[in-house]
matplotlib code that plots the C-alpha trace (Angstrom):
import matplotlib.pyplot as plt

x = [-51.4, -53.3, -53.0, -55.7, -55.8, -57.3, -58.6, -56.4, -59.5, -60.1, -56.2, -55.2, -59.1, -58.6, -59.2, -56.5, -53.3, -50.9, -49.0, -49.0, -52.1, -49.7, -47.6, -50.1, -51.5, -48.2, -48.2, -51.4, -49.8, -46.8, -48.9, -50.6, -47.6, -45.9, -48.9, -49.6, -45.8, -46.1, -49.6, -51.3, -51.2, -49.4, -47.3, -44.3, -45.7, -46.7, -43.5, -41.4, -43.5, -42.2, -38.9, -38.2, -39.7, -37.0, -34.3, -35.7, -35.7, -31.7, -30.2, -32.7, -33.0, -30.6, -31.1, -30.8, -28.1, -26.0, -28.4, -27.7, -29.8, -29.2, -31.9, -31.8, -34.4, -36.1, -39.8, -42.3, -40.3, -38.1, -40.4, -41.4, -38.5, -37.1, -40.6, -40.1, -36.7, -36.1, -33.2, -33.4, -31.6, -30.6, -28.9, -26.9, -28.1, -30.3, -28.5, -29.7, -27.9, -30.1, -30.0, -33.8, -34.3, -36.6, -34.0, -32.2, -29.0, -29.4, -26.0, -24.9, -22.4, -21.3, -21.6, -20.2, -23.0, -24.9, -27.8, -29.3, -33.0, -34.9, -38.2, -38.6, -40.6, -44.2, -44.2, -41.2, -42.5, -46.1, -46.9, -47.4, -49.1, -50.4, -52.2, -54.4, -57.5, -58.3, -60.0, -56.8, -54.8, -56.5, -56.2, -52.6, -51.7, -54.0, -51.9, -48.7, -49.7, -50.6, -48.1, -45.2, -42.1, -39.7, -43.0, -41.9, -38.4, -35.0, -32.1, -28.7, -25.1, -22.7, -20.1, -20.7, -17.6, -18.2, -15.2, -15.3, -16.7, -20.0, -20.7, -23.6, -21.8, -20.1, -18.5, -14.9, -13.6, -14.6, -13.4, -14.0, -13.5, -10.9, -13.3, -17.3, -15.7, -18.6, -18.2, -17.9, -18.1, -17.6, -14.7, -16.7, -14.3, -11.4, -8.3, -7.8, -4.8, -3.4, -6.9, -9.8, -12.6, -16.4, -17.3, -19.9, -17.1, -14.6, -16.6, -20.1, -23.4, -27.1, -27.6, -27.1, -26.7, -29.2, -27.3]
y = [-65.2, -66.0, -66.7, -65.8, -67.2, -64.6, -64.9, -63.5, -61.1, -59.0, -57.6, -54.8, -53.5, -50.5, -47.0, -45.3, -46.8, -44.2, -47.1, -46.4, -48.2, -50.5, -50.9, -52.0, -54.7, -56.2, -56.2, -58.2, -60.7, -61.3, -62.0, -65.0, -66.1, -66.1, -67.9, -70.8, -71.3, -70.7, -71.5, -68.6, -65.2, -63.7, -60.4, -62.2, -62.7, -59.0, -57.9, -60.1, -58.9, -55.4, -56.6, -58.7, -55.5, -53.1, -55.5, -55.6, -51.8, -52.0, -54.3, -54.2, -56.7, -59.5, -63.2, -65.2, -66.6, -63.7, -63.2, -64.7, -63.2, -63.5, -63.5, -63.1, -65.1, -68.4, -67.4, -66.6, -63.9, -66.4, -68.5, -65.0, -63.8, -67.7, -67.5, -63.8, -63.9, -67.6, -68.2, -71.7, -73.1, -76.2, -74.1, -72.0, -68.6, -68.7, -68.5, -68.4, -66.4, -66.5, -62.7, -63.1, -60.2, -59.1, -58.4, -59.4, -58.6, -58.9, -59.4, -59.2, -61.5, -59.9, -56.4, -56.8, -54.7, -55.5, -53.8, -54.7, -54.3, -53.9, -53.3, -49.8, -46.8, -47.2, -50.8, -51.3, -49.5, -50.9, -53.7, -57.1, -58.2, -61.3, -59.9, -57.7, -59.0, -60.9, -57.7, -55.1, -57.9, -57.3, -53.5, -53.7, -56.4, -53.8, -50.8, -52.2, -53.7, -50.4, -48.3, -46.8, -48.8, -46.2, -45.8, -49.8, -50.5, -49.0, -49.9, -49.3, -50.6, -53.2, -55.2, -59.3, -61.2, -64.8, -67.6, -70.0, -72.7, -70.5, -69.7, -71.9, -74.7, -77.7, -78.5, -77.1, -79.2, -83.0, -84.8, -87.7, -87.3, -89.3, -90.6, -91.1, -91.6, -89.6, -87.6, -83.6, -80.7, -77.2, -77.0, -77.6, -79.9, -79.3, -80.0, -81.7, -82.8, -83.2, -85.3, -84.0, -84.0, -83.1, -80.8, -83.0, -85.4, -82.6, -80.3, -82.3, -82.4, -81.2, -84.9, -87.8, -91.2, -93.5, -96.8]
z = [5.0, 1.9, -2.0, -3.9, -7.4, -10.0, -13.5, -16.4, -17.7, -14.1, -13.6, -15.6, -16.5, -14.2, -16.3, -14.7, -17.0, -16.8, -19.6, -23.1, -24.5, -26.8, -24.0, -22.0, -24.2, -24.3, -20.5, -20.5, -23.8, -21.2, -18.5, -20.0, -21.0, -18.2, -16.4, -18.8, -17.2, -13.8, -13.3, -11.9, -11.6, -8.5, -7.7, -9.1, -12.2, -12.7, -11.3, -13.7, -16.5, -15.9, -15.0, -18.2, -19.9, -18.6, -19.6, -23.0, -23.5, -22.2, -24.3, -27.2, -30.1, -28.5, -29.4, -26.9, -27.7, -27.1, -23.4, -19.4, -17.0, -13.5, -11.1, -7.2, -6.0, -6.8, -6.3, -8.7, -10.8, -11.9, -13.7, -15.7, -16.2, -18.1, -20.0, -21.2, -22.2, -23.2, -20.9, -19.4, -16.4, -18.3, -21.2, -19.0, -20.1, -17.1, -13.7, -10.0, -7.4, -4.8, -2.8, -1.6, -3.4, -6.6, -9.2, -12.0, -14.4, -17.9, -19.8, -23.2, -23.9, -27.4, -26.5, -23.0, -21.5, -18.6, -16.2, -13.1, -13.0, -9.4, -7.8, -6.5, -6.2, -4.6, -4.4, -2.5, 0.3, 0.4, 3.4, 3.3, -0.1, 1.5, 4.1, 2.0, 1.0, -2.2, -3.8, -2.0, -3.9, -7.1, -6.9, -6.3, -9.2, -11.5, -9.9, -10.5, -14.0, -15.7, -14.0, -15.8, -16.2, -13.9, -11.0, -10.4, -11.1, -11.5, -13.4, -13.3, -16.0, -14.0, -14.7, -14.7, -14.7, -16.6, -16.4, -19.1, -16.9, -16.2, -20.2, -22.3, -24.4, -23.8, -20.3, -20.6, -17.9, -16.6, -14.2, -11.7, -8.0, -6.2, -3.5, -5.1, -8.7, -10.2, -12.6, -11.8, -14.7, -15.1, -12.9, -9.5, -8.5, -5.6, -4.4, -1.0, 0.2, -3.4, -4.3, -6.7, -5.4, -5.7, -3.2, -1.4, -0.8, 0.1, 2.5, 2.5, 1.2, 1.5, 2.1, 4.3, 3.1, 4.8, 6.1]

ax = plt.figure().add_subplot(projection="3d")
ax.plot(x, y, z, "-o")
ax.set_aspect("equal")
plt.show()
């Protein structure tokens, strides 16, 4: 398995757009956004430009403010999809529930309306991108690139349940646990045997403490 890094000018200059020209240019505006993020241009990339696009064209002229998108994995199409809709992690309109898969739900918190957005059609049945070569890589970023929005990814309206503790704003509840006395917000803490506690302390952590 290889990555192959590719200039911005060689993906998307295939003839055979079947885009709308406008559309298309936008495509290629995203794109270079969403790489002076991430770094370099990969599948993700393209694929969260068309994603983020989608989720644009369902919820229409929504400031972020009013936006949380949810995405499903923590590769590459995150990064585009954070730079494309100006969600962040640290503001809380971005949130990670990690499904290994490439989609995301767009929500409207004032309208109540929400969509999940998925990779389908062609792509989702081609083989391993990262065993092509670096040009068969090229052809299928250009493929994918100036395809048309429903040839790549479907859609469909859902319901996203938010508690108070999960919204952007101020920490609505904060605590200190019982046992590590540090401070725990956003209701994460727990009850143990009549204690509050972080959940490190109640059930474990990722971590071990070195003696």
């Amino acid at each position: 398995m290889e990555h192959f890094d590719f200039p911005l000018d060689v993906i998307g200059v295939s003839e055979r757009t079947t885009c709308e020209e406008r559309e298309f240019k936008k495509r290629k505006e995203d794109l270079e956004k969403c790489v002076a993020y991430h770094g370099h241009v990969c599948m993700g990339q393209v694929l969260g430009v068309l994603l983020a696009e989608q989720g644009h064209k369902l919820l229409g002229n929504i400031s972020s403010r009013d936006l949380i998108v949810i995405c499903e994995n923590d590769r590459c199409i995150s990064d585009a999809i954070q730079t494309l809709t100006n969600t962040r992690l640290g503001r809380r309109s971005f949130k990670l529930i990690d499904y290994g898969k490439m989609a995301v739900t767009f929500c409207n918190l004032k309208s109540g309306k929400s969509y999940r957005v998925w990779v389908s059609g062609d792509i989702s049945k081609r083989g391993d991108y990262h065993s092509l070569t670096k040009e068969e890589q090229l052809k299928v970023l250009d493929h994918i690139l100036s395809s048309k929005l429903e040839d790549v990814v479907s859609y469909k309206e859902v319901s996203v349940k938010f508690n108070e503790n999960e919204l952007p704003g101020k920490p609505k509840r904060v605590i200190w646990c019982a046992k590590c006395n540090e401070k725990v917000m956003d209701g994460k803490d727990v009850v143990v045997d009549g204690k509050i506690l972080c959940k490190s302390c109640a059930y474990g952590g990722y971590y071990e403490e070195i003696k």
